[in-house]
DRENDREN-968626 format. One record per atom (N, C-alpha, C): z, y negated, x negated; residue number from 1; residue in three letters; chain. Coordinates in nm, 2 decimals, decimal comma, always signed. Atoms other than C-alpha are relative to their C-alpha. Example, Ala and Ser with C-alpha at 12.3 -4.5 7.8 and 13.67 -1.06 7.14 Angstrom:
r zz = +0,00 | yy = +0,12 | xx = -0,09 | pos = 1 | code = ALA | unit = A
r zz = +0,78 | yy = +0,45 | xx = -1,23 | pos = 1 | code = ALA | unit = A
r zz = +0,00 | yy = -0,12 | xx = -0,09 | pos = 1 | code = ALA | unit = A
r zz = +0,00 | yy = +0,11 | xx = +0,09 | pos = 2 | code = SER | unit = A
r zz = +0,71 | yy = +0,11 | xx = -1,37 | pos = 2 | code = SER | unit = A
r zz = +0,08 | yy = -0,11 | xx = +0,08 | pos = 2 | code = SER | unit = A
This chain:
r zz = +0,00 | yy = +0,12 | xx = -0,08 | pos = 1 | code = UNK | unit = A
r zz = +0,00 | yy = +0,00 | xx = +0,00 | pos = 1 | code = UNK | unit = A
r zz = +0,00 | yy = -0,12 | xx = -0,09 | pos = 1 | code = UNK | unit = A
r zz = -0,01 | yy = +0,18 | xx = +0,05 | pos = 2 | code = UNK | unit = A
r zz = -0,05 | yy = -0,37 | xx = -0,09 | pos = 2 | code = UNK | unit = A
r zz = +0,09 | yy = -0,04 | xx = +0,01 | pos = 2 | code = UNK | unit = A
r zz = -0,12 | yy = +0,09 | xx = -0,12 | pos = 3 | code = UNK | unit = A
r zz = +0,22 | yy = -0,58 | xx = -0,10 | pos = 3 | code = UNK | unit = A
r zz = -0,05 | yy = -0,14 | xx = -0,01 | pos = 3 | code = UNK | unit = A
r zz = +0,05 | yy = +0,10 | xx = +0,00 | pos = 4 | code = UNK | unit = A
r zz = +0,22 | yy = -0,89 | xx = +0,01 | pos = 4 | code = UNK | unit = A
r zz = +0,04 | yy = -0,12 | xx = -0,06 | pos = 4 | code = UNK | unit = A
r zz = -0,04 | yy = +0,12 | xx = +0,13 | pos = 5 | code = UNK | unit = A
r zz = +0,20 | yy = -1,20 | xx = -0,18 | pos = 5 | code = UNK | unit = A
r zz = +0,12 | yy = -0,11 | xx = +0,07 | pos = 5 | code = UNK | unit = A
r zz = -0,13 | yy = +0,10 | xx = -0,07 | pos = 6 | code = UNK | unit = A
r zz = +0,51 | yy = -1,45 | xx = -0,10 | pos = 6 | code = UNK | unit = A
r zz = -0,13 | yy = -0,13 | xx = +0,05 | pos = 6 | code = UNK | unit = A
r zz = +0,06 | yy = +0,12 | xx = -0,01 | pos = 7 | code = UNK | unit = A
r zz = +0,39 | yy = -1,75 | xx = +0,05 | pos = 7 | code = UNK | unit = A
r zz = +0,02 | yy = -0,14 | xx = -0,03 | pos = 7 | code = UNK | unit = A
r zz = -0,05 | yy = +0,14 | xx = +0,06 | pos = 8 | code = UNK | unit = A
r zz = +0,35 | yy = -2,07 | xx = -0,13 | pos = 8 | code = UNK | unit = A
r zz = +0,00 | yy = -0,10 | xx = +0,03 | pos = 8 | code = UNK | unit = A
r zz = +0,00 | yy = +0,10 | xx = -0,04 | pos = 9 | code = UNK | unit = A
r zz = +0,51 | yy = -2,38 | xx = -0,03 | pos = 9 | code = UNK | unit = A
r zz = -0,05 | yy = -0,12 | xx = -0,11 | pos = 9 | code = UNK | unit = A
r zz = +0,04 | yy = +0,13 | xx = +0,10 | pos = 10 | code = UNK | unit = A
r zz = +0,34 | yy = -2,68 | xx = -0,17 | pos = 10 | code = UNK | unit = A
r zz = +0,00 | yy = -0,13 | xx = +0,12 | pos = 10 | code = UNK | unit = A
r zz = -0,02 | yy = +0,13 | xx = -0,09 | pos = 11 | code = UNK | unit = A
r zz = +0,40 | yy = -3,05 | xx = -0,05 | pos = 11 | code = UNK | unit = A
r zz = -0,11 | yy = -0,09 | xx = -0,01 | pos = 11 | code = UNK | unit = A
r zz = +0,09 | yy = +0,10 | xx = -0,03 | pos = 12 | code = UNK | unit = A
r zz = +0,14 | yy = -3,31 | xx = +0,07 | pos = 12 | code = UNK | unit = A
r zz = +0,01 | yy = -0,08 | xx = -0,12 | pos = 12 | code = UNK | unit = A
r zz = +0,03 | yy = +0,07 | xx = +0,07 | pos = 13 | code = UNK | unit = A
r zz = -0,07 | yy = -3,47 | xx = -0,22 | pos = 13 | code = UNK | unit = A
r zz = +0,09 | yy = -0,16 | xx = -0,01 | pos = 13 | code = UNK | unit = A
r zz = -0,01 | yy = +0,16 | xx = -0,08 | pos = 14 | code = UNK | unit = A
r zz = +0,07 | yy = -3,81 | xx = -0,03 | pos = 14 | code = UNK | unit = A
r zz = +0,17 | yy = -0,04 | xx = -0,07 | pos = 14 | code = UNK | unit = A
r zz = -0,08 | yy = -0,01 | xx = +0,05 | pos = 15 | code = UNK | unit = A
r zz = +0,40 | yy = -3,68 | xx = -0,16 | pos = 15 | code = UNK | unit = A
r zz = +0,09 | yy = -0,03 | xx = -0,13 | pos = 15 | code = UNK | unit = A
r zz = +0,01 | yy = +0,02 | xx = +0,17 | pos = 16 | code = UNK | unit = A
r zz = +0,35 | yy = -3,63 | xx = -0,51 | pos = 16 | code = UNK | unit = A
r zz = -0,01 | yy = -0,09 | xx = -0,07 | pos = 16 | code = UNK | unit = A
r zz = +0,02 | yy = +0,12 | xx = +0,05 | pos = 17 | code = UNK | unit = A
r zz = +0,23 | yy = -3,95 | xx = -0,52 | pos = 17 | code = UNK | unit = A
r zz = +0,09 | yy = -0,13 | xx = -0,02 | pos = 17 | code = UNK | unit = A
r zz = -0,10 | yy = +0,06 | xx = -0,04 | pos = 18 | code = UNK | unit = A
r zz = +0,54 | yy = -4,09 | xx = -0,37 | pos = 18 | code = UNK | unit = A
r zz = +0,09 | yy = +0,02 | xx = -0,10 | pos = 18 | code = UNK | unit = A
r zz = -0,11 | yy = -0,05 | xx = +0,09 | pos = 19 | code = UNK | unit = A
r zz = +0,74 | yy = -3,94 | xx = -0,62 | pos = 19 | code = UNK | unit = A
r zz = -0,01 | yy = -0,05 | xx = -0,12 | pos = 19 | code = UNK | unit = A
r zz = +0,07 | yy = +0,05 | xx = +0,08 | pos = 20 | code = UNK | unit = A
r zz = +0,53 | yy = -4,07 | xx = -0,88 | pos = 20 | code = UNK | unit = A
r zz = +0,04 | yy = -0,14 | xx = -0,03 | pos = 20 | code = UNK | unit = A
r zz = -0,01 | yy = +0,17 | xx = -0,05 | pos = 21 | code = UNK | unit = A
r zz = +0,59 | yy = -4,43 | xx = -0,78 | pos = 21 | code = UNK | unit = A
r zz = +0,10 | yy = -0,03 | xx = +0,02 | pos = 21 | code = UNK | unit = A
r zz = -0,10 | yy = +0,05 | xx = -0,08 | pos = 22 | code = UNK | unit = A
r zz = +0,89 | yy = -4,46 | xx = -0,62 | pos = 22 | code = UNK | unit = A
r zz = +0,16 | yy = +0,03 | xx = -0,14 | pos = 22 | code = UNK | unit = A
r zz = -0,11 | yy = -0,01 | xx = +0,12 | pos = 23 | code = UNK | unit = A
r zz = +1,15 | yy = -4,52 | xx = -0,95 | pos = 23 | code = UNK | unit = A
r zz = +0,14 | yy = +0,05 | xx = +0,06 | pos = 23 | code = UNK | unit = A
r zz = -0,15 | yy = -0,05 | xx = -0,07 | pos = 24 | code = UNK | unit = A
r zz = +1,48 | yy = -4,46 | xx = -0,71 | pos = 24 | code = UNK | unit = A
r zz = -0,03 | yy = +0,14 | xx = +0,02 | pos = 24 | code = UNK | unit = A
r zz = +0,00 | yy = -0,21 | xx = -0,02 | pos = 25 | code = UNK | unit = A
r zz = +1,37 | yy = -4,11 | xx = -0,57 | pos = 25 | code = UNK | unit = A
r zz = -0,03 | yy = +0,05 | xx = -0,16 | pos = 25 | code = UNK | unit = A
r zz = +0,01 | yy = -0,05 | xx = +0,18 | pos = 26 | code = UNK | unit = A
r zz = +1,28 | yy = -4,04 | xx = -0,94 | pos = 26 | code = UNK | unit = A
r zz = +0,11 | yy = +0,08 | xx = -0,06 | pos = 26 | code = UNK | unit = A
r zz = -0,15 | yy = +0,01 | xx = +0,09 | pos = 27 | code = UNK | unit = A
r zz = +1,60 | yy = -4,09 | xx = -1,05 | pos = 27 | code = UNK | unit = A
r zz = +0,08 | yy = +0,13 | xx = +0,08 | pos = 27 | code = UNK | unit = A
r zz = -0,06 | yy = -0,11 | xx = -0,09 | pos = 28 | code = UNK | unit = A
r zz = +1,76 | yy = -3,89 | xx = -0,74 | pos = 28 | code = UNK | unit = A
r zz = -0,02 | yy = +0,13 | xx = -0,02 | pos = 28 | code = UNK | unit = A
r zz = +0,03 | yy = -0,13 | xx = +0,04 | pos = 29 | code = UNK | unit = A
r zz = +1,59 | yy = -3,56 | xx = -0,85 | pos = 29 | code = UNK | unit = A
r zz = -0,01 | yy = +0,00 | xx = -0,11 | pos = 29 | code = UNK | unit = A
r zz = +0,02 | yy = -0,03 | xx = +0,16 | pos = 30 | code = UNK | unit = A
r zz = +1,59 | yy = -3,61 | xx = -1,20 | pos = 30 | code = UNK | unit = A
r zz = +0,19 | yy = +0,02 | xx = +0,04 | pos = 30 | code = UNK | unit = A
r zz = -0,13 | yy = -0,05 | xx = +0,00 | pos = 31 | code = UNK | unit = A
r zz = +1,98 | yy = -3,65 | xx = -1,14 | pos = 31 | code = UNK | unit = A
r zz = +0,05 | yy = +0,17 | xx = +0,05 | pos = 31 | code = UNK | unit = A
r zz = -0,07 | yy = -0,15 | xx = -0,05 | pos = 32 | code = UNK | unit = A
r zz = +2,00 | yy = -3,32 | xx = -0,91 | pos = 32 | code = UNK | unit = A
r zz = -0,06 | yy = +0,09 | xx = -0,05 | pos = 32 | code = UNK | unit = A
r zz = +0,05 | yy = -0,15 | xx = +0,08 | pos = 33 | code = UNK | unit = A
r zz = +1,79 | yy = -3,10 | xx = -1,15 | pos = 33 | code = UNK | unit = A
r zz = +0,03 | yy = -0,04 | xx = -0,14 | pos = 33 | code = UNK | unit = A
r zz = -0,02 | yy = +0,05 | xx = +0,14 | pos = 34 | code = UNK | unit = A
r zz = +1,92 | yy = -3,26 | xx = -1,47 | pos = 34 | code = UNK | unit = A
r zz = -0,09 | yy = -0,01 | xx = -0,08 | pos = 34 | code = UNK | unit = A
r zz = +0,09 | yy = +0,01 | xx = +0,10 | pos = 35 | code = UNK | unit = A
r zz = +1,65 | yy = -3,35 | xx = -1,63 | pos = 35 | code = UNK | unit = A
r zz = -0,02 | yy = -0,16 | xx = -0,02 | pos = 35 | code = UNK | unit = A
r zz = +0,06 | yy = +0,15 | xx = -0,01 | pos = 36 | code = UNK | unit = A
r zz = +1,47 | yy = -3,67 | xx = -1,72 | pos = 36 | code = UNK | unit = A
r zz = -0,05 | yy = -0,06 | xx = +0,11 | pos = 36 | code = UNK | unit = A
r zz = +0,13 | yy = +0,12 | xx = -0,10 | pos = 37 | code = UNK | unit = A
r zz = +1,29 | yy = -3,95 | xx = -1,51 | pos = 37 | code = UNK | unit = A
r zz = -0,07 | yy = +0,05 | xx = -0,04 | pos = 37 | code = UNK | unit = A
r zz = +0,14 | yy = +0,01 | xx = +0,06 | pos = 38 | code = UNK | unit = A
r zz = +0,97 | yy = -3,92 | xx = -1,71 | pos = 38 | code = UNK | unit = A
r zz = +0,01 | yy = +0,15 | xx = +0,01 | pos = 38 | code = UNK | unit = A
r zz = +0,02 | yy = -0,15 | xx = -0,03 | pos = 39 | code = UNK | unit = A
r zz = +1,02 | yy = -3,51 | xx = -1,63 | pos = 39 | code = UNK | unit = A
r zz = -0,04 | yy = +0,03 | xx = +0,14 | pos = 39 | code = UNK | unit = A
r zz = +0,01 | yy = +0,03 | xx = -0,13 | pos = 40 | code = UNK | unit = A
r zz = +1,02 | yy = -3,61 | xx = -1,30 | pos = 40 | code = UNK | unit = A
r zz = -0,12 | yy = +0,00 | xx = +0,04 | pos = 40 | code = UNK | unit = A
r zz = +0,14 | yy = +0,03 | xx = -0,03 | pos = 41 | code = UNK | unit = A
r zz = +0,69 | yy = -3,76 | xx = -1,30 | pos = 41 | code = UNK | unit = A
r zz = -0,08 | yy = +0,05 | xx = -0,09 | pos = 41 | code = UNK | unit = A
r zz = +0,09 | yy = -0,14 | xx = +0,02 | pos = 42 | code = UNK | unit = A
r zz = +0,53 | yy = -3,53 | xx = -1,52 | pos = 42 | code = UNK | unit = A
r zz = -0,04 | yy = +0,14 | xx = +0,10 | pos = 42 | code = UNK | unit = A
r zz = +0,01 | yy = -0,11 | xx = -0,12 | pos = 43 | code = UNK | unit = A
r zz = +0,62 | yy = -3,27 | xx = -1,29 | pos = 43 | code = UNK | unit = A
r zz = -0,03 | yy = -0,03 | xx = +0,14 | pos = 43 | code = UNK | unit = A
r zz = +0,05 | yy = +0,04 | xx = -0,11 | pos = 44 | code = UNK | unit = A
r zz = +0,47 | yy = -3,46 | xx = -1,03 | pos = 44 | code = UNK | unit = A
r zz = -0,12 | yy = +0,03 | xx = -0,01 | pos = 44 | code = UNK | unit = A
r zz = +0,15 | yy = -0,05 | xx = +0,04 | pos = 45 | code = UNK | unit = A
r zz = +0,14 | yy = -3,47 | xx = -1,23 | pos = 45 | code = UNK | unit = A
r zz = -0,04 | yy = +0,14 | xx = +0,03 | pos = 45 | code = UNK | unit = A
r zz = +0,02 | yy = -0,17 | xx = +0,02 | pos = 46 | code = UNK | unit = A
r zz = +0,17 | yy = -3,11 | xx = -1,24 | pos = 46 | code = UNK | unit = A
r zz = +0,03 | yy = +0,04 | xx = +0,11 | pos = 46 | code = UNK | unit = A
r zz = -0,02 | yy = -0,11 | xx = -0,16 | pos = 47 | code = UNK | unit = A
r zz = +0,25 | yy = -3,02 | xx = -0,86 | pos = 47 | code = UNK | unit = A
r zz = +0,10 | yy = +0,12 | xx = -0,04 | pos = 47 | code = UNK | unit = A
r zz = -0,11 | yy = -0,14 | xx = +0,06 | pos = 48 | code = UNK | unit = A
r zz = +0,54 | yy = -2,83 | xx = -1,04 | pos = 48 | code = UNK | unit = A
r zz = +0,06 | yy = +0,05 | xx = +0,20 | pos = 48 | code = UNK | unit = A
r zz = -0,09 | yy = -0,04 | xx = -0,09 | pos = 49 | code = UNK | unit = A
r zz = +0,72 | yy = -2,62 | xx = -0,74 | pos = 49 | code = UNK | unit = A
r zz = +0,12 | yy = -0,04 | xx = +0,04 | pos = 49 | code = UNK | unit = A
r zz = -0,16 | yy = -0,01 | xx = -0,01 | pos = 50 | code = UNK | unit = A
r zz = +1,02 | yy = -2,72 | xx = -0,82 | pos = 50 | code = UNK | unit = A
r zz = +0,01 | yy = -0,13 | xx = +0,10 | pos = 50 | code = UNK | unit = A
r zz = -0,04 | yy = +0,13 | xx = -0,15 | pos = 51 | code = UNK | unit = A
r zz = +0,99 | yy = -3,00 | xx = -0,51 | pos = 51 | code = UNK | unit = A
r zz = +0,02 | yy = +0,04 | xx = +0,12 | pos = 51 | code = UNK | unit = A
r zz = +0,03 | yy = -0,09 | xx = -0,14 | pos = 52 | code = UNK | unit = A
r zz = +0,97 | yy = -2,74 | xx = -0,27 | pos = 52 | code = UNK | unit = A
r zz = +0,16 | yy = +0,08 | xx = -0,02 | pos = 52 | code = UNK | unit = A
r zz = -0,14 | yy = -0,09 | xx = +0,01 | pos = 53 | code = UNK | unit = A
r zz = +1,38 | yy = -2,59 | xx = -0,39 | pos = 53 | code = UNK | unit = A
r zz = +0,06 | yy = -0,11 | xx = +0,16 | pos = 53 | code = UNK | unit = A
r zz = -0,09 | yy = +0,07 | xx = -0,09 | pos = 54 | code = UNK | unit = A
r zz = +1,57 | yy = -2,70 | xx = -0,06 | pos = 54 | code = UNK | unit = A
r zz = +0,06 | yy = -0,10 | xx = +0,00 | pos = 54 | code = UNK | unit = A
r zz = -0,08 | yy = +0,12 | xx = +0,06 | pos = 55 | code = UNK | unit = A
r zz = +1,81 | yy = -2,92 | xx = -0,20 | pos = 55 | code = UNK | unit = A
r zz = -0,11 | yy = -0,10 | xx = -0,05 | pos = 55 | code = UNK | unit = A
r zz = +0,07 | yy = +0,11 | xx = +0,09 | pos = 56 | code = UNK | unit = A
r zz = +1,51 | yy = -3,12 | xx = -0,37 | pos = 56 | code = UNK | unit = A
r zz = -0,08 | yy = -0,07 | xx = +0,11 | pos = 56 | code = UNK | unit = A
r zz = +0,06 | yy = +0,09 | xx = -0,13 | pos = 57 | code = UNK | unit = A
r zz = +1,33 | yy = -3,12 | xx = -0,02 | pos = 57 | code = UNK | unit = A
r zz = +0,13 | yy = -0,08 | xx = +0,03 | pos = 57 | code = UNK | unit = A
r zz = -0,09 | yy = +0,06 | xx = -0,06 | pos = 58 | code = UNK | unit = A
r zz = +1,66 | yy = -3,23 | xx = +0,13 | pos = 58 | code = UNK | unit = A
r zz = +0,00 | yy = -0,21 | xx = -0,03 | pos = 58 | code = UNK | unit = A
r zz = +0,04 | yy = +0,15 | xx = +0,06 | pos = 59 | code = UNK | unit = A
r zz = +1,65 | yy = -3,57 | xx = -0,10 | pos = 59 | code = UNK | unit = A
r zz = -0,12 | yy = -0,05 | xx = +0,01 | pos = 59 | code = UNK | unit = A
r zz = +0,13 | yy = +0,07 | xx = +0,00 | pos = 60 | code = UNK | unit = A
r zz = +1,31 | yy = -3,65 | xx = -0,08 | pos = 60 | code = UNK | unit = A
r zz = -0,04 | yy = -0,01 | xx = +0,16 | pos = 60 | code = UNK | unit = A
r zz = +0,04 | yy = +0,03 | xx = -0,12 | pos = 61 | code = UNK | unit = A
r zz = +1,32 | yy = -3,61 | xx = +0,31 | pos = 61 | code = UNK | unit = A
r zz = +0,06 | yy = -0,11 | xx = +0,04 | pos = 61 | code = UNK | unit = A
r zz = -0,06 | yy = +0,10 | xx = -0,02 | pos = 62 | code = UNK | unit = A
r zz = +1,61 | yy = -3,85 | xx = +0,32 | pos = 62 | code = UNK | unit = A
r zz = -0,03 | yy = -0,10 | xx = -0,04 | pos = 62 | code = UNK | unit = A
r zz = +0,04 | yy = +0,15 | xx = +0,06 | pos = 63 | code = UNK | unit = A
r zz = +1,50 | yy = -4,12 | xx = +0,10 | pos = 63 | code = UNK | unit = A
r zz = -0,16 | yy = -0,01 | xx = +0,07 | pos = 63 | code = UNK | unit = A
r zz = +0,13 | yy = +0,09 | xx = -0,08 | pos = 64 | code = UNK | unit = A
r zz = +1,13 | yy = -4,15 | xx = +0,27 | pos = 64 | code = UNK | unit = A
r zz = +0,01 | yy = +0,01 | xx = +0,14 | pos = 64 | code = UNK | unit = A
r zz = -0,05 | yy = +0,05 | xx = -0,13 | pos = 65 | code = UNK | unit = A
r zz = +1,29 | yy = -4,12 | xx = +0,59 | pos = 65 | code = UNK | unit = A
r zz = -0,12 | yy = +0,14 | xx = +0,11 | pos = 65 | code = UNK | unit = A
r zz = +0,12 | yy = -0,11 | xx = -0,02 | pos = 66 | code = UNK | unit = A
r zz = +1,02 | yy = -3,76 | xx = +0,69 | pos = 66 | code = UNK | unit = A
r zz = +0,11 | yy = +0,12 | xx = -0,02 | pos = 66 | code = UNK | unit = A
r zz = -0,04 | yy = -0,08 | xx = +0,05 | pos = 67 | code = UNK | unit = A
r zz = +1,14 | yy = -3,48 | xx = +0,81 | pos = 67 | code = UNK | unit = A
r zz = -0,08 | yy = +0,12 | xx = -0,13 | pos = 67 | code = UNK | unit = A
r zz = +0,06 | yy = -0,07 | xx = +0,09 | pos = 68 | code = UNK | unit = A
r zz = +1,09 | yy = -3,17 | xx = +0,56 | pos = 68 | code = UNK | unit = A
r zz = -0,14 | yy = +0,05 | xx = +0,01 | pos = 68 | code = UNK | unit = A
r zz = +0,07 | yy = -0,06 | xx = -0,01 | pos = 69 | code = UNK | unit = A
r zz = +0,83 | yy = -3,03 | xx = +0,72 | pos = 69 | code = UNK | unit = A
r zz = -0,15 | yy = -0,11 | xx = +0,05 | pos = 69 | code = UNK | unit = A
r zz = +0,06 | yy = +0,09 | xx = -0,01 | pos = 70 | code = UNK | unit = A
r zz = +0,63 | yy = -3,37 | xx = +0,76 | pos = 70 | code = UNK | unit = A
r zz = -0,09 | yy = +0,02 | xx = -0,13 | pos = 70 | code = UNK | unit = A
r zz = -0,01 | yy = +0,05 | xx = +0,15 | pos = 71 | code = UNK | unit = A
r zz = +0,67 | yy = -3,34 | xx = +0,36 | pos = 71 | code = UNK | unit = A
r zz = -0,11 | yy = +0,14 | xx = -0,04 | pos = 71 | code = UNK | unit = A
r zz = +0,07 | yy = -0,12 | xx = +0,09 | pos = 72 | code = UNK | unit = A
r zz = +0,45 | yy = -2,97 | xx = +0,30 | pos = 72 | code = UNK | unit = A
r zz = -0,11 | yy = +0,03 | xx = +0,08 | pos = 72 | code = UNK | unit = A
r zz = +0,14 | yy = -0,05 | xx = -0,05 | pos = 73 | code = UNK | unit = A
r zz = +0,11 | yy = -2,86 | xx = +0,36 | pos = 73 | code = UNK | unit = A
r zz = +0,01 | yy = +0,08 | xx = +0,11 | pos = 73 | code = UNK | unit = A
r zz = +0,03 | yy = -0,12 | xx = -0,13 | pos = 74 | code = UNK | unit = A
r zz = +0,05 | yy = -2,63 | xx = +0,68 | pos = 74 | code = UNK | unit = A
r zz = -0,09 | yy = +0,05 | xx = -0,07 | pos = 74 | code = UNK | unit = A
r zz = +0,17 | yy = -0,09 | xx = +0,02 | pos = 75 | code = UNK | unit = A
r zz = -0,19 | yy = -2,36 | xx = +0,65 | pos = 75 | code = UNK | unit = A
r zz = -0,06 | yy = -0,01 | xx = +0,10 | pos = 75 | code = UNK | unit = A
């Protein structure tokens, strides 16, 4: 049997962009994944996953005011 592939959440281009730009939310997930600002928006460049962990949606739904599911692609 096949198995099946998990399915991958990715967030609206519109998103990434937001993340990109917006120096406060920056800061807010660079604080709750410890890392840098400028890792932040690298990993924006890069559509890294890691914006799709819960906790990362949770902040980025609250600071642009969207709920979560406003914030990720549909199939």
């Amino acid at each position: 049997m096949a198995k099946k592939r998990a399915k991958v959440i990715q967030l609206k281009d519109e998103v990434y962009i937001e993340i990109r730009h917006d120096i406060p939310l920056r800061t807010k997930i660079a604080n709750a994944l410890n890392i840098e600002n400028n890792s932040v928006y690298a990993s924006a460049l890069r559509k890294s996953p890691k914006f799709t962990l819960p906790f990362i949606l949770d902040i980025i739904s609250k600071h642009i005011g969207k709920s979560k599911n406003e914030l990720l692609l549909q199939d």
